[in-house]
C-alpha positions in Angstrom: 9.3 -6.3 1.2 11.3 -3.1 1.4 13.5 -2.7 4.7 11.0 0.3 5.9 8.2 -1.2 5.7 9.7 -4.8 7.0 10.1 -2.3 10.2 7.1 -0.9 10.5 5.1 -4.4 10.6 7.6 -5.6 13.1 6.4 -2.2 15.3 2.9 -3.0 14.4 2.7 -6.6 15.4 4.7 -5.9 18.1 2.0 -2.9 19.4 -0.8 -5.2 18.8 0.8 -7.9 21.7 1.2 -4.2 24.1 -2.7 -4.1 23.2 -3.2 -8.1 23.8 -1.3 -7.5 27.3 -3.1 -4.4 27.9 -7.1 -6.4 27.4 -5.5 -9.4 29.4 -4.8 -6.4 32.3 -8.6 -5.4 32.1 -10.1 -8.8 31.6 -7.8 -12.1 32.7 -10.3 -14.4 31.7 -9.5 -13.3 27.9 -9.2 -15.6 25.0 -7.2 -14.7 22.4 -7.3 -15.3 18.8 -5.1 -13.7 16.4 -3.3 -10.0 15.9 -1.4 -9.4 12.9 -0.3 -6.4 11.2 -2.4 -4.8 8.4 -1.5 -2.3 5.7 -2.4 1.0 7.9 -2.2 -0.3 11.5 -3.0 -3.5 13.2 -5.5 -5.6 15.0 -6.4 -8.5 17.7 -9.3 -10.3 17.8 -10.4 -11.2 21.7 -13.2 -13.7 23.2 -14.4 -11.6 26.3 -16.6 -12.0 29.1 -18.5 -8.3 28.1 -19.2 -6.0 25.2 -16.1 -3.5 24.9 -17.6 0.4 24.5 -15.9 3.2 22.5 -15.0 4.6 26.4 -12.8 1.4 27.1 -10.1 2.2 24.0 -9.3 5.4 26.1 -8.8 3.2 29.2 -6.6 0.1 27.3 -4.0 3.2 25.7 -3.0 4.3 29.1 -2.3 0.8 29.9 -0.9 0.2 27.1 1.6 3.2 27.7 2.6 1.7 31.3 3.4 -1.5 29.0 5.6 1.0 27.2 7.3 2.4 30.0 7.9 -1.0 31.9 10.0 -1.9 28.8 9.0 -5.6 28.9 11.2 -7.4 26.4 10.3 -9.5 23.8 11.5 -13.1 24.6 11.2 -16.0 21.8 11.5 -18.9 22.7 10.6 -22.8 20.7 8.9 -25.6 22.1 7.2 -29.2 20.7 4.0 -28.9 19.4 2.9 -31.0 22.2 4.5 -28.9 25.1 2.9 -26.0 23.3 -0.9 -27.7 22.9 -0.4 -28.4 26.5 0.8 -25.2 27.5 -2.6 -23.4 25.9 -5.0 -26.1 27.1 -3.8 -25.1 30.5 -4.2 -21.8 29.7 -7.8 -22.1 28.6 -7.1 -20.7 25.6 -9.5 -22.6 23.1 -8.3 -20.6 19.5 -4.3 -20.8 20.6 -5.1 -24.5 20.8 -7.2 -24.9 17.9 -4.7 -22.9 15.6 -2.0 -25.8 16.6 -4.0 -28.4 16.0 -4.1 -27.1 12.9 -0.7 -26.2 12.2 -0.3 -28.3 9.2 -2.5 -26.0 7.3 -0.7 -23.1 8.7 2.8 -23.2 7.9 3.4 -19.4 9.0 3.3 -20.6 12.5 5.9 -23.8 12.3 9.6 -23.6 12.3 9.8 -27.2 11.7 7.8 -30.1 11.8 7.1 -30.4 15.3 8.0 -27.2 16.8 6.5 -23.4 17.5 7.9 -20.2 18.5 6.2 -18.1 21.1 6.7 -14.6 22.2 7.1 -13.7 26.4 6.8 -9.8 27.4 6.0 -9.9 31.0 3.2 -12.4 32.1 1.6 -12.8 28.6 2.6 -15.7 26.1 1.5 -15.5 22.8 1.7 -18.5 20.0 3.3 -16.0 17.2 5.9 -16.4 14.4 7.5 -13.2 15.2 9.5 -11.2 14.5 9.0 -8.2 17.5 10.9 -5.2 18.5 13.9 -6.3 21.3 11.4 -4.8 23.9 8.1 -2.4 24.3 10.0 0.4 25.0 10.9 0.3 21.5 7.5 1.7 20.6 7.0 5.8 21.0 4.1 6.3 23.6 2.7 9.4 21.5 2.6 7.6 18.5 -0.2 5.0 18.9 -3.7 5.1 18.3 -7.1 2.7 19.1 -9.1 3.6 16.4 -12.2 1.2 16.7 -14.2 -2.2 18.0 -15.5 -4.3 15.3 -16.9 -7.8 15.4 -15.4 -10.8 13.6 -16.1 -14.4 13.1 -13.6 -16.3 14.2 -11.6 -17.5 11.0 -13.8 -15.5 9.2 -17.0 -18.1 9.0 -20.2 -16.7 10.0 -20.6 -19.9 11.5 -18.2 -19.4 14.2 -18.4 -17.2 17.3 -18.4 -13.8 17.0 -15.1 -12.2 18.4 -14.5 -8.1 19.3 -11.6 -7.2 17.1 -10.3 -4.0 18.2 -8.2 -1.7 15.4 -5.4 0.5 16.4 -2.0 2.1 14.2 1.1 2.7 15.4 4.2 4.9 13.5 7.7 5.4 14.7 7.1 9.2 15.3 3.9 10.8 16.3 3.7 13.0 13.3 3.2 10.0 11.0 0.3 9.1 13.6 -1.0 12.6 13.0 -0.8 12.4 9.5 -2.5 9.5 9.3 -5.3 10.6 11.6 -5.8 13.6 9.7 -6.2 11.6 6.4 -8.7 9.0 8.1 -10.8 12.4 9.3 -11.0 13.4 5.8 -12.0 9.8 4.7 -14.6 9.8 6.9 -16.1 12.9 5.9 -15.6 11.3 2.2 -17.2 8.0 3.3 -19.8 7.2 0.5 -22.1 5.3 3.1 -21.9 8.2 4.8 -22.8 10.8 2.0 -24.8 8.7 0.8 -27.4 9.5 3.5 -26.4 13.1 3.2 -26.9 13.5 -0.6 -30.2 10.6 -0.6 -28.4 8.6 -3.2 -29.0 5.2 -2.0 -30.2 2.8 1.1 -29.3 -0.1 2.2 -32.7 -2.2 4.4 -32.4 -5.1 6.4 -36.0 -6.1 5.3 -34.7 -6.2 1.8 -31.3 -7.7 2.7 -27.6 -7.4 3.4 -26.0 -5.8 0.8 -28.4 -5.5 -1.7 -28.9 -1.5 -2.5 -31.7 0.2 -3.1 -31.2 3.2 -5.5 -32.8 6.3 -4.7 -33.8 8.9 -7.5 -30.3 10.9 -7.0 -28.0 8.0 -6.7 -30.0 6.0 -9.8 -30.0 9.5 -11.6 -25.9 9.6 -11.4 -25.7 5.8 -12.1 -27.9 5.9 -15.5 -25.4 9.2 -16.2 -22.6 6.5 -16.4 -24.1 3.9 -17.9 -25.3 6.2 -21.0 -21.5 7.7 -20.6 -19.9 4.7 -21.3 -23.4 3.4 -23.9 -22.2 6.4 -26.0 -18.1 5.6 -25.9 -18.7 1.7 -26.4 -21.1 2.6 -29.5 -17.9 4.8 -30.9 -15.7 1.9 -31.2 -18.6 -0.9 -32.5 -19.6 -2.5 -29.7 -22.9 -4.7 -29.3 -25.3 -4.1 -25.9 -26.9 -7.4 -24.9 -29.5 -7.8 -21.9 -28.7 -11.4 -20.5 -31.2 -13.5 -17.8 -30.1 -13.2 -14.3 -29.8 -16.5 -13.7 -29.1 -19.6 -15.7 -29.1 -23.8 -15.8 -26.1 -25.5 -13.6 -24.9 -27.2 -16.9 -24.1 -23.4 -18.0 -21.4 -23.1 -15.4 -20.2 -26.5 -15.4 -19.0 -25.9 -18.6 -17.8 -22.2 -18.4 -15.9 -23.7 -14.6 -17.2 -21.4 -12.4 -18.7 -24.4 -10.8 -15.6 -25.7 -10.2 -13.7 -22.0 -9.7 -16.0 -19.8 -8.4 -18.6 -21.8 -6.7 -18.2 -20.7 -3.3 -18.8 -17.3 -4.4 -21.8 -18.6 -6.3 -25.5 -18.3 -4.5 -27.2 -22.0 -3.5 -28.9 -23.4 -6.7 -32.2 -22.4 -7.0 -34.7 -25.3 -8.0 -37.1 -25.4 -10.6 -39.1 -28.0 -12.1 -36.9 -30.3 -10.6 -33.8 -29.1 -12.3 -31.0 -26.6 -10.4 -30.2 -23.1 -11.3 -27.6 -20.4 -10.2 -28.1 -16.6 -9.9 -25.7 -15.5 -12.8 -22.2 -14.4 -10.8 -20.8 -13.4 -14.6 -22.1 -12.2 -17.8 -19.7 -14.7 -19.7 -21.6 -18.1 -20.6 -23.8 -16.0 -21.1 -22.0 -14.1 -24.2 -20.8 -17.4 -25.1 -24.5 -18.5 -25.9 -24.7 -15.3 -27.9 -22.2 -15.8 -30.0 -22.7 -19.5 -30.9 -26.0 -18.0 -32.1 -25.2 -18.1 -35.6 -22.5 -19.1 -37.5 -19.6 -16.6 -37.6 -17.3 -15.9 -40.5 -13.8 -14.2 -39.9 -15.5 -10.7 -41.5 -17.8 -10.9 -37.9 -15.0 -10.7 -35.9 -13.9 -8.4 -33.9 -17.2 -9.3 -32.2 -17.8 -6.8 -29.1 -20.8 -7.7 -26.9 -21.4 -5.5 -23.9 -23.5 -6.1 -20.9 -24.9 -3.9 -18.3 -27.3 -6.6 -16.4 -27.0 -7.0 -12.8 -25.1 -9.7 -11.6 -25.4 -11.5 -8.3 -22.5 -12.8 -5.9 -22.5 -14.5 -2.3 -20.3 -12.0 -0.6 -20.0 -12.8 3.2 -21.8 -10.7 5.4 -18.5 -9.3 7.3 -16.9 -8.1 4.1 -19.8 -6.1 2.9 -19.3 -1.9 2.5 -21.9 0.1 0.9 -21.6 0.0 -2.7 -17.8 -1.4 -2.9 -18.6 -4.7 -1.8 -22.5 -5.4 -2.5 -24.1 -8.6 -3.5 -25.9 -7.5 -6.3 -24.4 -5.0 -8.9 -23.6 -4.5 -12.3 -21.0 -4.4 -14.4 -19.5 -2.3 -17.2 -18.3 -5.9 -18.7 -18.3 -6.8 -22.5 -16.4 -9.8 -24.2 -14.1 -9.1 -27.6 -14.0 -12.5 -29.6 -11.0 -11.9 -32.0 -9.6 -13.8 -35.0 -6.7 -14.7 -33.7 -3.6 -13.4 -31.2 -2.7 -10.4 -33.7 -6.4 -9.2 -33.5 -6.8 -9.6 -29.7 -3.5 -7.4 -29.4 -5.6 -4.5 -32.0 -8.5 -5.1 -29.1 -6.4 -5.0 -26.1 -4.4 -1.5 -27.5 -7.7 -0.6 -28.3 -8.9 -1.3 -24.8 -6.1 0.3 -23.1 -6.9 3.7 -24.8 -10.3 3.1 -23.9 -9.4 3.3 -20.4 -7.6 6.7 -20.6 -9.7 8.6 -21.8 -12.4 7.5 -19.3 -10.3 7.8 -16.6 -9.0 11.3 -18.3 -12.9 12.5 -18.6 -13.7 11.3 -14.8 -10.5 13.2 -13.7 -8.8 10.3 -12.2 -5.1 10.3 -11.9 -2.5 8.3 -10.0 -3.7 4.9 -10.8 -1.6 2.1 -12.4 -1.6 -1.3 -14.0 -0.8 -4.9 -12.0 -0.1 -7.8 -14.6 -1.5 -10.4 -12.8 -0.2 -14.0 -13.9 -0.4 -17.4 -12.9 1.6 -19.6 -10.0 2.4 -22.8 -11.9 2.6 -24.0 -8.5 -0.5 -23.8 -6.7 -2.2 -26.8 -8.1 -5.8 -25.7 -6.4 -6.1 -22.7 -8.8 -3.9 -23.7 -11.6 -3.6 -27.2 -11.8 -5.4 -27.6 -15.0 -3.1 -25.5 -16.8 -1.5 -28.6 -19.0 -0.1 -25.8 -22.0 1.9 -23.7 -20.3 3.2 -21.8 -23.5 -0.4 -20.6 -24.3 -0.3 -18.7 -21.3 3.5 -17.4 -22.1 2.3 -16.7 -25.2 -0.4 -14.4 -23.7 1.8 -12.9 -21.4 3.9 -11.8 -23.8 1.1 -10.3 -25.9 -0.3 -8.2 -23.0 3.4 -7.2 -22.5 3.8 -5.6 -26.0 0.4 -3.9 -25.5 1.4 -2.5 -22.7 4.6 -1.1 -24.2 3.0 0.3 -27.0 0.5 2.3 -25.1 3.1 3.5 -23.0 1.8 1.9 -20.2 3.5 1.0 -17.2 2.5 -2.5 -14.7 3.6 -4.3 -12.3 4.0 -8.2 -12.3 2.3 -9.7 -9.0 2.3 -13.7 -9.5 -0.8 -15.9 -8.4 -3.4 -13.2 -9.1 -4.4 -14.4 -12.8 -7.6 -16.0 -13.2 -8.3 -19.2 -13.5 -8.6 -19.2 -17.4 -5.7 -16.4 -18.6 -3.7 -13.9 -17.6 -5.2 -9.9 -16.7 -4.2 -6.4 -16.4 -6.1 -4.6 -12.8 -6.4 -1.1 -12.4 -4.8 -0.1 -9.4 -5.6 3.2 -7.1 -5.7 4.5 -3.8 -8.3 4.8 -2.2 -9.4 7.9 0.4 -8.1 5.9 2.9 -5.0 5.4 1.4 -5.3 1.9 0.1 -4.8 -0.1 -2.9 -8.0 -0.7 -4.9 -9.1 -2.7 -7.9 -11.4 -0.4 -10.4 -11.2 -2.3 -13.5 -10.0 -5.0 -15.2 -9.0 -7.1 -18.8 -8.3 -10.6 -19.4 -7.6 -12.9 -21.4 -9.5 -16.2 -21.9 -7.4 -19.1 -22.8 -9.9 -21.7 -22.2 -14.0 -20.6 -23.0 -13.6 -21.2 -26.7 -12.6 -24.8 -26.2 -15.1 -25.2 -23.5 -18.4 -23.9 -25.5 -16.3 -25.4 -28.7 -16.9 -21.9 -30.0 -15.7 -21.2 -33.7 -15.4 -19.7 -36.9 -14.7 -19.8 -40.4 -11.4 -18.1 -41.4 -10.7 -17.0 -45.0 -9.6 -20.3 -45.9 -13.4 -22.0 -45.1 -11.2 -23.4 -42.0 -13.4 -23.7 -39.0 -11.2 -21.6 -36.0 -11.5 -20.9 -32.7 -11.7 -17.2 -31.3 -9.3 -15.9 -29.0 -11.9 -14.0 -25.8 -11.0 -10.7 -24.0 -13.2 -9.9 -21.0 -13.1 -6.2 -19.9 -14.8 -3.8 -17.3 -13.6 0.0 -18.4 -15.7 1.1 -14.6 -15.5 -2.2 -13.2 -19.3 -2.3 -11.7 -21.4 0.7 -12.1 -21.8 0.4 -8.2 -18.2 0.1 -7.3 -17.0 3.5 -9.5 -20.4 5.4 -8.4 -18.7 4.6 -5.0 -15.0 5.6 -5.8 -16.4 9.1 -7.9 -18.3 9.8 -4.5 -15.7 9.5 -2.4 -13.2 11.0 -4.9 -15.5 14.2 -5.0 -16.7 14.1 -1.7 -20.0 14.0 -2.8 -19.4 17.1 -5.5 -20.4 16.0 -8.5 -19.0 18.0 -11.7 -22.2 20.0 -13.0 -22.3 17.1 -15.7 -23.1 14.1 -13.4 -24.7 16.5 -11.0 -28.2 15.0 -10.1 -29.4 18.5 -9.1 -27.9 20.8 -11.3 -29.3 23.9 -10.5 -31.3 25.2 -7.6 -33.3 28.6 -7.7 -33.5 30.5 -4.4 -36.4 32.9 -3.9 -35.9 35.7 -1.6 -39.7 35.9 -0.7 -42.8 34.7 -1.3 -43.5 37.3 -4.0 -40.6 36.0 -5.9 -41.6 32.5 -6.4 -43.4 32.8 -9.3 -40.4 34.4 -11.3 -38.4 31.8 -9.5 -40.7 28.8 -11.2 -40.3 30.7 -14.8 -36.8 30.5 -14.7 -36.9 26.7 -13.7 -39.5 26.0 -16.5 -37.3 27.5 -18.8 -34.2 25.6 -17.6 -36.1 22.4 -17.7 -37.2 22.8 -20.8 -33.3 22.9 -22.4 -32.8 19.5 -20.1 -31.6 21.1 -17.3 -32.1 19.8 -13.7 -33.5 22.7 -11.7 -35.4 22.9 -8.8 -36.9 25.3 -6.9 -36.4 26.0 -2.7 -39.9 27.5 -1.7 -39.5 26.9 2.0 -40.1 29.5 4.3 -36.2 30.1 5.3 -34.0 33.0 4.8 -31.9 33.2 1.4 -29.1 32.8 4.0 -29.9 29.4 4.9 -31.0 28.6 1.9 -28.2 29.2 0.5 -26.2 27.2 3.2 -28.8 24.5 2.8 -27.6 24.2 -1.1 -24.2 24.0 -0.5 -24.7 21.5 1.8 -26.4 19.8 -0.9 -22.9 20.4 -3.2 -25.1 21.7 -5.8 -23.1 23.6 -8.6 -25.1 26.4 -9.1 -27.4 28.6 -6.9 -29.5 31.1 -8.4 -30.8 34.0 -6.3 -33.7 35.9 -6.8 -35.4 38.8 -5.7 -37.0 42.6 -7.2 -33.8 43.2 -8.7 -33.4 40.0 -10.8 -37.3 39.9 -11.3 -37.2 43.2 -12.6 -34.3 42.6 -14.8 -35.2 39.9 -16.2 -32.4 37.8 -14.9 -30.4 35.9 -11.6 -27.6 36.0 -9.0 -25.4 33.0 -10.3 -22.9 31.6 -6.8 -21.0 28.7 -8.6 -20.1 26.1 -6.0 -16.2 26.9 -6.4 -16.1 30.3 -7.6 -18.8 31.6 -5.4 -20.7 34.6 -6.7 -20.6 35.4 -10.2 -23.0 38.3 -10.7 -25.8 38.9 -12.5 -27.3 37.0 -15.9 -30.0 36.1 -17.9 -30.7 32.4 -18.4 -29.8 32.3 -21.8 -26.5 33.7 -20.8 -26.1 30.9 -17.8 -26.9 28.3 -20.0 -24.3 29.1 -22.4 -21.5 29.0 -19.6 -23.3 25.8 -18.2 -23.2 24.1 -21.5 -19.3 25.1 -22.3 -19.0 23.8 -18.9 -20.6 20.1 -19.7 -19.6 19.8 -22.8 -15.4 20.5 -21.6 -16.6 17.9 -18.6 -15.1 20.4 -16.7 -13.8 19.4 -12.5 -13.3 22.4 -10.6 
């Protein structure tokens, strides 16, 4: 961790205690849980005797500027365990207690054995590893914000009480704050929940459960856009589309591990006939079934399936946001079974080009590559790895890939999968923070585990070396990030409303429905506005829409034979006829032109 932002956790952990002294000022009979720092701000999570409003964050920031001004210092201090469990117990303070009792399991808190530190700024005594600014005066009065009250199970288990986690942000200056403020105003706006009702793309119901979308015609009509987007690119470079069951006997994932791996992310088994089976979390087994389907020859492989069936994953209910974390989605996911490590380097150069010039046609800059690998030595993830070199081995093939596409990663340890090593996609989000879009991996371990083979030149039975990949990640997931990205402006090529044809009056509609017919009929999607409202709110109406193109009409244009073209960037554009528009339209398309 770099110096600066070593600091600025140490100011944010230390703002969130100003808040925890601040709740304990409005309500004494608080329990407190936990309040770390987080990548944009901080939190504390509180037990309290009432439902905080949106009013009382106004009411806990001017008590939590007297905490600034009375320049309480920061006072650490170590005691036993036991002094420490008694002290807390005293207190009333059931979570404090609770986490020491469990300090075994949380070695963040211990400095040794049988010891704690805790952290004294005025009255209030917090359990806390530290380390805080020398006092609260430290921490610039015009540079904190509350930003929100959200619940939170305690330790993150729906089966736990639900506490009231208030956010909040602090920076050293107050024109970082308002930097950051203005950034989360314009995320908001970008929100694709919130556009998403806006633009009618898709609904989430209660009645049809947490986080399980339902896809209205606009949203569906963008989604099929980029599945036949990436249909067409995979077809270029000879891959396979497979339809797969959406769920599948136990004895499947025993054997691919995602019993043992992945289970917890896994739905309950469903029975049937007296026998258990699993939603499908991943396409693999799957393709693994596939390909053991026949018996392959070394002239088969490269073998590239690819798999746009929905997949289904127990997401916990507090994690869940719109499209970016859903239960059910699908992915852009295909599986490469090569002949070999020199041919899975051909398919992961191969794969690497594939995602630039997606991510060149979709406009999207400023993301990177993380090399995840394994950590030999956390024996819950990685404990079965017994041949280390295979994975070194891997690791260096991904590495030379990576050169040779002129790509630059980073290395983060512990991320790899349970089977190989990866390469993530990496971007920002609109709220500034780090997202996974995509992914390839390597898979060290499925051939063995399906005894998957083929016959080499030599009438040797071999075993093929797997590379999973998702170009988009899920469907749902990049629907999400190209909404946000474009604020709900889709390039006239993804648009799901193309075109919309504004008639002046009454007496115009009919010339109005012609030039829609005609649009139609060259696979355009037009529609018409035939409300009763002015052109000017009409044409408000379709920019609030973010449709591309707005095409006035009145005795002018009907007499002409043409329309008033306002392009959604470049605002009016004059008069045409709609053989002329269509030409410009189609130039447009067919460039996959952003403006």
């Amino acid at each position: 961790m770099s110096d600066k932002k070593n600091k600025l956790d140490i100011l944010r952990h230390s703002t969130s205690h100003v808040l925890a002294m601040a709740v304990l000022e409005m309500f004494p009979e608080t329990k407190f849980a936990i309040g770390p720092s987080i990548e944009d701000g901080f939190y504390y999570d509180f037990d309290l005797p009432r439902t905080l409003i949106p009013e009382d964050l106004s009411l806990l920031e001017e008590k939590m500027r007297a905490i600034i001004k009375a320049n309480y210092s920061f006072e650490k201090s170590e005691i036993s365990t036991e002094k420490a469990l008694a002290l807390f117990e005293k207190a009333d303070q059931p979570y404090k207690v609770e986490i020491i009792k469990d300090l075994g399991k949380e070695p963040p808190l211990l400095n040794s054995s049988s010891s704690v530190s805790l952290y004294k700024s005025g009255s209030f005594v917090d359990l806390c590893s530290g380390p805080h600014l020398d006092s609260t005066g430290e921490i610039n009065p015009r540079a904190f914000k509350l930003l929100s009250i959200a619940g939170a199970y305690w330790r993150g288990d729906e089966k736990n009480k639900m506490l009231q986690r208030v956010y909040g942000t602090v920076f050293p200056e107050e024109e970082g704050l308002l930097d950051f403020l203005k950034m989360k105003e314009e995320a908001e706006k970008r929100d694709h929940r919130k556009l998403a009702k806006e633009l009618e793309l898709f609904m989430i119901s209660e009645e049809v459960g947490k986080g399980l979308p339902l896809w209205l015609p606009k949203g569906a009509y963008v989604r099929k856009k980029l599945e036949d987007y990436m249909y067409a690119e995979e077809q270029k470079r000879g891959y396979g589309f497979v339809y797969t069951p959406v769920l599948a006997h136990e004895e499947l994932y025993k054997r691919s591990g995602h019993l043992a791996h992945y289970h917890e992310d896994m739905y309950n088994p469903i029975d049937i006939e007296g026998e258990k089976y699993y939603l499908k979390p991943m396409n693999c087994p799957h393709h693994h079934m596939i390909f053991k389907n026949k018996t392959m020859s070394y002239r088969d492989l490269p073998l590239r399936l690819s798999d746009f069936s929905p997949i289904h994953r127990f997401e916990r209910s507090g994690v869940l946001t719109g499209l970016i974390r859903a239960r059910c989605f699908s992915q852009n996911d295909a599986h490469i079974y090569c002949a070999g490590i020199k041919q899975l380097k051909e398919e992961f150069l191969s794969v690497m080009e594939l995602f630039r010039q997606v991510y060149k046609d979709f406009d999207i800059s400023g993301y990177w590559f993380r090399l995840s690998l394994p950590d030999f030595n956390d024996p819950e993830k990685y404990g079965d790895i017994k041949d280390k070199e295979i994975w070194e081995e891997a690791t260096r093939l991904i590495k030379e890939a990576m050169s040779e596409a002129e790509m630059e990663y980073k290395e983060v340890i512990g991320e790899a999968a349970f089977y190989g090593p990866k390469i993530d996609v990496q971007i920002r989000n609109v709220h500034g923070k780090e997202d996974t879009i995509a992914t390839a991996q390597v898979d060290l371990y499925s051939s063995k585990r399906f005894n998957l083979g083929f016959i080499d030149k030599d009438g040797q039975e071999k075993r093929p070396v797997i590379l999973h990949r998702a170009i988009m990640g899920s469907f749902d997931r990049f629907f999400a990030f190209l909404v946000e990205k474009y604020a709900g402006a889709f390039p006239l090529w993804l648009a799901p409303t193309q075109i919309r044809i504004l008639p002046i009056g009454e007496n115009h509609l009919d010339y109005a429905r012609k030039v829609q017919q005609e649009l139609k009929d060259n696979g355009w999607q037009a529609e018409v506005d035939d409300s009763n409202e002015t052109v000017g709110k009409k044409i408000r109406a379709g920019e609030m829409q973010k449709i591309p193109y707005l095409l006035i009409v009145g005795d002018k244009e009907v007499e002409a034979g043409q329309v008033a073209v306002r392009q959604r960037q470049q605002g009016d554009l004059g008069t045409m006829d709609a053989k002329e528009l269509m030409k410009k339209m189609d130039k447009e398309v067919k460039g996959k032109t952003i403006f």
